[in-house]
Steps between C-alpha positions, in 0.01 A plus 500: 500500500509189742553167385313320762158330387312702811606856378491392111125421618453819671642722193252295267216631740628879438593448127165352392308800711696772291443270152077523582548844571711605229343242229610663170749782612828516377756488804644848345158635488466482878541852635492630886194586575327202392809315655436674837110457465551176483751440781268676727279225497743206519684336743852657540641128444281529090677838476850381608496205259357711177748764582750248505375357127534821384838567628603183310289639142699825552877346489394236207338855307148377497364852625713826626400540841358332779172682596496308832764638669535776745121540517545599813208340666381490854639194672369372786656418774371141522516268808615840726179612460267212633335527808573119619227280633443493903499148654152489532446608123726175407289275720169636366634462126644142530127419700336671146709231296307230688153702407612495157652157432316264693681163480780643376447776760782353742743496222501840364476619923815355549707631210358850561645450900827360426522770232458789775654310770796342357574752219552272242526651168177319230765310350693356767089430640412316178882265525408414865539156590358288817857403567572896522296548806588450903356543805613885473663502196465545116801422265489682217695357246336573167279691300215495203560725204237598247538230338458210717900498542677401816825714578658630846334780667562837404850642620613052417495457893347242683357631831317360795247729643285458795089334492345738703188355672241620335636364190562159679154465579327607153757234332366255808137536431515476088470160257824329431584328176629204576589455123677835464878629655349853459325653810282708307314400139205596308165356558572276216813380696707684251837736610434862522601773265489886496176502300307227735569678747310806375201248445452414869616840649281754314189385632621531781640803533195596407246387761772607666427885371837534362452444097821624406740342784777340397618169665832570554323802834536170695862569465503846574294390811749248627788736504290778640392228772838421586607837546210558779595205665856714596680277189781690357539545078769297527275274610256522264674479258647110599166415491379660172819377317657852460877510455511874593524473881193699541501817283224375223285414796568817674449706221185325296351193709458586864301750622379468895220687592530809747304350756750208476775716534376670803433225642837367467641832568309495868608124540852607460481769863226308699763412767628865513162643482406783779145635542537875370270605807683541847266332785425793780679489827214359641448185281948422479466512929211263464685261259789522691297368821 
């Protein structure tokens, strides 16, 4: 398994949810079904990791077979299945996060806005600096892990992405730590992590009558955005920090509405456009007066 401290971290999570679960059982004792019943109701990244552990027990003899693997469950299809946020939707949710947070209110507005607007992965949003941000632009030049950790954003590349407006103005109208390089902290002043993050966004999410949303939607929506505004994936993808030229945002991220489309679709032949009902005789002399 990984070295790093973030994915040692994450494996710990997985490893000590199996251990409560299995408190007592002998790794060889572990058969299929209770395997699979139990796999059903983790997360697939618990499942990966155990069936990992017990790929490892299998080549040092510790048990003869791996019950985990090939159970053949139903994956989903993840982030190609949301249904992303409209604009209004995004508005409406950052306006909940003042409802919610009071003081703090402006704060948590503005990192849910840059999130949606600017794409920003939560890492690269927790490692943001005040010296990262222009008039109408964001430098993106590092990233949070799960453990507190500074490194370079995913893919190692530096990128410089555009501040869209609404995201200019949220960042405008919150507090600013005069004290601190980062442009978003806790209320306590302290840097953000994965799991304070969850502390200020479930609430809201749910006043916001989405329990279960995840943070990262905001993402989803920005590339979705994009794409309505007549951006192509390769695009996108610059401004996400995808290496792929477009194809992971063409294929999972972005999915434009039909009405969008049409609309675009109809923008694209309004010069060429003919009325599909020929004026009578009558009326062409008349306009021809």
């Amino acid at each position: 398994m990984g070295r790093d401290p973030a994915s040692r971290r994450t494996y710990g999570y997985a490893l000590r949810a199996f251990a409560a679960d299995f408190a007592g059982t002998s790794l060889a004792d572990v058969d299929r079904p209770r395997a699979r019943a139990w796999a059903l109701q983790q997360p697939k990244g618990n499942v990966y990791v155990v069936r990992t552990m017990f790929s490892d027990a299998v080549r040092d003899g510790l048990c003869q077979s791996n019950p985990f693997s090939q159970l053949r469950l139903e994956q989903s299809r993840g982030r190609r299945d949301l249904v992303a946020l409209t604009e209004p939707e995004v508005t409406r949710l950052a306006d909940v996060a003042l409802e919610v947070h009071g003081d703090y209110g402006p704060t948590f507005r503005a990192m849910i806005l840059v999130a949606a607007y600017v794409g920003v992965r939560p890492g690269e949003l927790f490692a943001l600096e005040h010296d990262d941000l222009n008039v109408d632009e964001v430098g993106v030049r590092q990233s949070r892990d799960g453990t507190g950790q500074l490194k370079l954003p995913k893919n190692g590349r530096v990128r410089t992405v555009i501040l869209p407006p609404p995201a200019r103005e949220a960042l405008l109208a919150m507090p600013r730590h005069i004290d601190a390089p980062w442009v978003f902290t806790t209320k306590r002043g302290r840097t953000f992590t994965k799991p304070a993050l969850n502390l200020y966004w479930s609430p809201v999410r749910a006043a916001f009558g989405r329990p279960t949303m995840h943070f990262y939607e905001l993402r989803h929506f920005c590339a979705t955005h994009l794409l309505e505004l007549g951006l192509s994936h390769a695009d996108v993808a610059m401004q996400l920090g995808h290496t792929d030229g477009g194809k992971l945002v063409m294929s999972t991220y972005g999915h434009p509405s039909e009405q969008g489309a049409r609309q675009r679709l109809k923008a694209a032949f309004t010069p060429k456009v003919k009325p599909l009902r020929v004026a009578s005789r009558s009326q062409a002399r008349s306009d021809s007066a």
